[in-house]
N, C-alpha and C positions, 0 to 999 in steps of 0.2 A: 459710624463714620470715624477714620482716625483723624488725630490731628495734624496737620497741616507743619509740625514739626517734627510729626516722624515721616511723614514720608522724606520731607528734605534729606532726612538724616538716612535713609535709605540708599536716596538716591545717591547720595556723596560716596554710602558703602560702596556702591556698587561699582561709580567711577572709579573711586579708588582700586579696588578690586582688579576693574577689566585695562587702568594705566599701569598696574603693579605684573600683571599675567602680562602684557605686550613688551614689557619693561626686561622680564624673567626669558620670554621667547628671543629677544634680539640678543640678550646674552650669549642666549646658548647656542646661538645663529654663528655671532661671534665668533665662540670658541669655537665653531666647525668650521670659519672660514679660516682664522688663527691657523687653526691645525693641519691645514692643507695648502697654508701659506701664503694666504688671498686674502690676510687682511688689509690691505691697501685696497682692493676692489671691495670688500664690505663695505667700508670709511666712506668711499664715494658712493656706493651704489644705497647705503643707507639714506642719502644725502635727498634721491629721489622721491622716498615714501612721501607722502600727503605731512603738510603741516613742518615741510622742514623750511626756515626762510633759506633764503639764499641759495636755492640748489643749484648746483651747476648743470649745464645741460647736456644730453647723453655723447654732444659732439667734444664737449670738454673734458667729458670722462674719458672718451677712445684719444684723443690727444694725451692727456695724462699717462693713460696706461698705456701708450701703443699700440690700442686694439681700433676696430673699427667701429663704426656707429651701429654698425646690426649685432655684431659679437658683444658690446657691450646691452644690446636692444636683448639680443639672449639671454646674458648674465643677468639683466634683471628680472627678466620673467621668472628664470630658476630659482634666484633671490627670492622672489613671490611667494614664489610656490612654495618650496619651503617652507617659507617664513608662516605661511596657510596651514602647510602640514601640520608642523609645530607647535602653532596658535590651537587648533583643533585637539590637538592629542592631549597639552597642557588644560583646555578646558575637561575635556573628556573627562580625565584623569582626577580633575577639583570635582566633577560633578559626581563622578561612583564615590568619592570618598565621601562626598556631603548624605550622599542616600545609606550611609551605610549607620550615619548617627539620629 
């Protein structure tokens, strides 16, 4: 049986790890909204994800931007998805290199 202080320290890896990899995904989220000119629609649509306080809501976002409550209901779905794509491929990617040592 280990002890009770390595798993902690484990566990801490790991969180750290999986806030660092989400931390590296919404970067590069960023810079693909950045680049296409939507970063004002990332800034709010980030605003959405889980654990943000203060979010505004999707009817505040289409007021802000001009769009509507379902165009903006779109834009974060795709934001989502993405952001899923990304998340998965940056795992992917940590995980072949970890098998390779």
């Amino acid at each position: 049986m280990e002890p009770a202080d390595h798993l902690s320290a484990d566990r801490l890896y790991e969180r750290r790890w999986a806030l660092t990899l989400m931390e590296q995904v919404l970067r590069r989220l960023k810079d693909e909204y950045r680049t296409a000119g939507n970063a004002a629609l990332f800034d709010l649509l980030k605003q959405l994800l889980p654990d943000e306080p203060g979010a505004p809501s999707r009817a505040e976002i289409a007021a802000q931007l001009g769009m509507t409550e379902n165009a903006v209901r779109q834009a974060f779905h795709r934001f989502r998805h993405r952001y899923q794509v990304l998340l998965r491929r940056r795992n992917q990617s940590h995980c072949c290199h970890c098998q390779r040592y």
